[in-house]
C-alpha positions in Angstrom: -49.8 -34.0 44.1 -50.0 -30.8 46.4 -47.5 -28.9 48.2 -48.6 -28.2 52.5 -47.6 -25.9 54.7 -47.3 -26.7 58.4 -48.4 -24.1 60.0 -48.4 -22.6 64.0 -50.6 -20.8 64.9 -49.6 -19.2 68.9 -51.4 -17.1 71.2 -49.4 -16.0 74.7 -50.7 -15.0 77.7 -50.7 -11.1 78.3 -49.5 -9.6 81.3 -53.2 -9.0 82.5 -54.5 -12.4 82.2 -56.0 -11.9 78.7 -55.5 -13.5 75.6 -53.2 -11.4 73.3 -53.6 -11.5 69.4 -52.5 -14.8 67.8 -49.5 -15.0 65.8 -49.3 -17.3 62.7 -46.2 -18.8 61.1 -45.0 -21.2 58.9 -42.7 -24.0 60.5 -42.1 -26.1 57.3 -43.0 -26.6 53.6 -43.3 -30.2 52.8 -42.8 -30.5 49.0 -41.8 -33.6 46.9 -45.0 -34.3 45.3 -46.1 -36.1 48.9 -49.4 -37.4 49.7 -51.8 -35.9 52.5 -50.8 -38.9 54.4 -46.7 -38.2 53.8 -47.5 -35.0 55.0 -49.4 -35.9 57.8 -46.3 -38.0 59.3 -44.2 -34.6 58.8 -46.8 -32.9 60.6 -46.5 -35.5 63.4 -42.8 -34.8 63.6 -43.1 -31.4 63.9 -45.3 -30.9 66.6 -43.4 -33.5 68.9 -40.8 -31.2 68.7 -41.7 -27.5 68.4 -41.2 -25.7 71.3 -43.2 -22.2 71.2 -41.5 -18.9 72.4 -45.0 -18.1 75.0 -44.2 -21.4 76.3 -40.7 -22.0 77.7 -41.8 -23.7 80.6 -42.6 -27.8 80.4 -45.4 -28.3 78.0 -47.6 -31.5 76.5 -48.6 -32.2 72.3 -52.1 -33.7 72.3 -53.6 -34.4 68.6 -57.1 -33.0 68.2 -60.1 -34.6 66.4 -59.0 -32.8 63.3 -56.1 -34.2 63.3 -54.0 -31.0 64.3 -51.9 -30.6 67.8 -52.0 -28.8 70.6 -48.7 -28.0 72.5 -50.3 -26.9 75.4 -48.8 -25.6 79.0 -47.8 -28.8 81.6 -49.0 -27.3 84.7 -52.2 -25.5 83.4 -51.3 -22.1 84.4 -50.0 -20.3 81.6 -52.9 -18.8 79.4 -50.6 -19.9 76.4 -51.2 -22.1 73.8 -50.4 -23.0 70.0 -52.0 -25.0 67.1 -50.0 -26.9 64.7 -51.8 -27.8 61.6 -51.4 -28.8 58.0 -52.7 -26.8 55.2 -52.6 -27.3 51.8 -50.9 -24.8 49.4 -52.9 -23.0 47.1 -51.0 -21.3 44.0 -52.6 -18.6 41.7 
């Protein structure tokens, strides 16, 4: 079985309006031999409850076709945004 990573991946709104560089971290590590499925509930869990620094204000979690989330800005005027996904660890 595989070990994932979920991952967030943020870009914030620069002071000029323009998209600033996205930043990419690991939120969590979900080993214990799970499944894709196991890790896919994690995932779930995650994203309900991660609250990105460029978005302090109210925000919604929408799940995209690829089965990734989107914590996105409430009132659809920060320029913000952040993709949490699950990836699957690769060792060398």
């Amino acid at each position: 079985m595989s070990t994932w990573l979920i991952i967030a991946e943020e870009t914030a709104a620069a002071t000029d309006g323009a998209a600033s560089p996205r930043q990419i971290k690991v939120l969590r590590a979900v080993n214990g031999n799970k499944t894709r499925e196991e890790a896919l509930v994690e995932l779930r869990k995650v994203a309900k409850s991660y609250k990105p620094d460029s978005l302090k204000t109210s925000r919604v979690v929408g799940r995209d076709s690829d089965g990734s989330f989107w914590v996105l800005s409430n009132s659809g005027k920060s320029h913000a945004s952040c993709n949490i996904r699950l990836i699957e660890r690769i060792y060398p």
